[in-house]
C-alpha positions as CSV (number, residue, x, y, z in Angstrom):
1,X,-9.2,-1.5,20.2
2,X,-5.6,-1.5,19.2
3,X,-3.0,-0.9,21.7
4,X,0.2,0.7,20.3
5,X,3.8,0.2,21.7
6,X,6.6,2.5,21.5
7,X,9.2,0.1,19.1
8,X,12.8,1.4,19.1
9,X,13.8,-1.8,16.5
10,X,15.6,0.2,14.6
11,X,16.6,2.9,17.2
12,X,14.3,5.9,15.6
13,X,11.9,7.4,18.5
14,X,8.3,6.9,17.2
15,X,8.2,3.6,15.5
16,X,5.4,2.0,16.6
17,X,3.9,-1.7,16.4
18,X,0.3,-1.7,14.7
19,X,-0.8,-5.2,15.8
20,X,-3.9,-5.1,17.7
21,X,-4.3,-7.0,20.7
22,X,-4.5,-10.3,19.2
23,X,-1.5,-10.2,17.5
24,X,-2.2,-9.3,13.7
25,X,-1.0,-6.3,12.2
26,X,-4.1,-3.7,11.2
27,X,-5.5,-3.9,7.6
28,X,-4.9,0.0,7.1
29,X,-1.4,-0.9,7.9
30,X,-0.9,-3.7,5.7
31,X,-2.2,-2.1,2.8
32,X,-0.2,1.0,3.3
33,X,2.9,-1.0,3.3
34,X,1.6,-2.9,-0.2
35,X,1.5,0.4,-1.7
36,X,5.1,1.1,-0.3
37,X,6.1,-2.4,-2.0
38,X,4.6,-1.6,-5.4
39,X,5.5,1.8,-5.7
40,X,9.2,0.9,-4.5
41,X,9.3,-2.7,-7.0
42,X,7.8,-0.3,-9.9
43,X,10.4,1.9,-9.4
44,X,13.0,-1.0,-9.4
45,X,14.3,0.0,-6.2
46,X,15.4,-2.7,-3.1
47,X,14.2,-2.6,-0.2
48,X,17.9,-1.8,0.8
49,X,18.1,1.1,-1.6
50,X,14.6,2.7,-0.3
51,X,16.2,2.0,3.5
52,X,19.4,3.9,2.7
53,X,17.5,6.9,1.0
54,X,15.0,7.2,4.5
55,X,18.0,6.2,6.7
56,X,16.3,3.0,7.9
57,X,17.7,-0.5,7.6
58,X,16.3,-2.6,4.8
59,X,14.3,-4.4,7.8
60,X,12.8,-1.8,9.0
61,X,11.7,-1.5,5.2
62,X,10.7,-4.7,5.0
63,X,8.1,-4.2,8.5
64,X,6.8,-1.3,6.8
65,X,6.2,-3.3,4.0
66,X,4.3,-6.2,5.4
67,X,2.5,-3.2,7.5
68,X,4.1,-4.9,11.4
69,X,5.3,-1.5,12.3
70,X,3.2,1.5,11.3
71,X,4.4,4.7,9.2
72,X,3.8,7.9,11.2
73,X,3.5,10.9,9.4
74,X,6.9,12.4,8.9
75,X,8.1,8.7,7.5
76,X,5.4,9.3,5.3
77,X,6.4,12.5,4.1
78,X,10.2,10.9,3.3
79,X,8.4,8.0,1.8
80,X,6.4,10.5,-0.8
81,X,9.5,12.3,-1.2
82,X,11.8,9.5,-2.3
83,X,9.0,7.8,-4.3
84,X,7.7,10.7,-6.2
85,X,3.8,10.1,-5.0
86,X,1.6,12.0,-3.3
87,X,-0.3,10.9,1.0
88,X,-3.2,9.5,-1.3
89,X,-1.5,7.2,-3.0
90,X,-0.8,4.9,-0.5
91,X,-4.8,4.8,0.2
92,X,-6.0,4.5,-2.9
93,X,-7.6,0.9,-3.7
94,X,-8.1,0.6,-0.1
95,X,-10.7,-2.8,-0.3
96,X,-14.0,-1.2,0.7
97,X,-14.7,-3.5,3.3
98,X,-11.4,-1.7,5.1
99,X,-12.9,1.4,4.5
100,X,-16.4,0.7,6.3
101,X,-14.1,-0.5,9.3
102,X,-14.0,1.6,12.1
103,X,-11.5,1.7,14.9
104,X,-13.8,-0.3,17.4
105,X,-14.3,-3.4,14.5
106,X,-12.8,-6.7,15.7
107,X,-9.6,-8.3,14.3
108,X,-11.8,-11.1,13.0
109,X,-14.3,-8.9,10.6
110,X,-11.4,-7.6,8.8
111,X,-10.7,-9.2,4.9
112,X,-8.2,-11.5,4.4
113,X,-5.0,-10.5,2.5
114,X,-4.8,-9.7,-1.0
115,X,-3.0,-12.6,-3.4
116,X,0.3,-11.4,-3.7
117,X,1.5,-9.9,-6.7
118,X,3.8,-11.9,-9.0
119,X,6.0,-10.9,-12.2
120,X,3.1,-10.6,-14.7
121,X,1.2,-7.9,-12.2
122,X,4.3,-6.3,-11.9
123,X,5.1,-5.9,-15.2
124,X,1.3,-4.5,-16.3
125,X,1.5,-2.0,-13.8
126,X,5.3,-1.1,-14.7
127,X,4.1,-0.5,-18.4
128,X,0.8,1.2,-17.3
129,X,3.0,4.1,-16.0
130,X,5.4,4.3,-18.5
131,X,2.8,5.4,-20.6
132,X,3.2,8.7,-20.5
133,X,-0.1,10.6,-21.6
134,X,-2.3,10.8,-18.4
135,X,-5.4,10.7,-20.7
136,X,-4.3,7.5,-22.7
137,X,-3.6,5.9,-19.0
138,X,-6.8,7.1,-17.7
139,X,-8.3,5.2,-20.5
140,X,-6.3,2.0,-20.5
141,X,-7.0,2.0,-16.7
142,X,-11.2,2.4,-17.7
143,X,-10.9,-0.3,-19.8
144,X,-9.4,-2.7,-17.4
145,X,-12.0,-1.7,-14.9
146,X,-14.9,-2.4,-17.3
147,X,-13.1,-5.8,-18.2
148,X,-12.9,-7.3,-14.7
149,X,-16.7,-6.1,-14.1
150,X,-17.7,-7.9,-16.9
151,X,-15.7,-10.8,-16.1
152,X,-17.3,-10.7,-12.6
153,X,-21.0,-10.6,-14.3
154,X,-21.1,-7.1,-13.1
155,X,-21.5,-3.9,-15.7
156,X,-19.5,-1.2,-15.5
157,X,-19.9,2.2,-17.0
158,X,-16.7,4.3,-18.1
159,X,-16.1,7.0,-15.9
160,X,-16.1,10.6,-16.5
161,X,-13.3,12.5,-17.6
């Protein structure tokens, strides 16, 4: 099991350090904090501006970001807030092998980290929401489901609207 510590790295009560006992920071964590990222780099924002609007330093930002320190609720709350999203988003495309983890799983079962994203990935998901029609991006995001599941050998059926 995890154990927490009380971190005051950036002098804010209730910081806390979501390594488990063997060091690495928790997969939950880390993806959280990838969401943080993209939402924050689609948005065109530094990591200093996002610190100044949450009154953090852009340190503290970037822990968040690599998932070190974990974001407790009311962080999350100013991190919705400042970038327009709702709790969910920063689950959603949680690897399913994260999901089926639970809190007792060893360190070692956990997936390894995602490639990181470069220009090209952030420039298709900076033009996926500038389209503005929710339907026309609900299809455009079908499509590129269907294309990496055939491209995988898998087949993929559109989903429902």
């Amino acid at each position: 099991m995890s154990v927490l510590k009380l971190r005051s790295d950036n002098g804010q009560a209730g910081e806390t350090d979501s390594r488990s006992s063997d060091g690495r920071p928790s997969q939950i964590d880390i993806h959280v904090g990838k969401r943080v990222k993209l939402r924050r780099m689609v948005l065109g924002m530094s990591q200093e501006e996002l610190g100044k609007a949450l009154g953090v330093t852009f340190q503290q930002v970037q822990k968040y970001e690599r998932g070190v320190n974990r974001i407790g609720a009311s962080r999350l709350y100013d991190l919705m807030r400042v970038l327009g999203v709702g709790a969910g988003f920063f689950y959603e495309a949680m690897p399913a092998e994260v999901l089926a983890m639970t809190a007792t799983a060893p360190a070692e079962q956990l997936p390894l980290e995602a490639p990181s994203m470069g220009g090209e990935t952030n420039e298709l998901i900076r033009a996926y929401y500038a389209i503005a029609d929710k339907r026309v991006r609900s299809h455009v995001y079908s499509l590129a489901k269907i294309i990496a599941q055939n491209a995988e050998g898998g087949k993929a059926q559109p989903e429902e609207e």
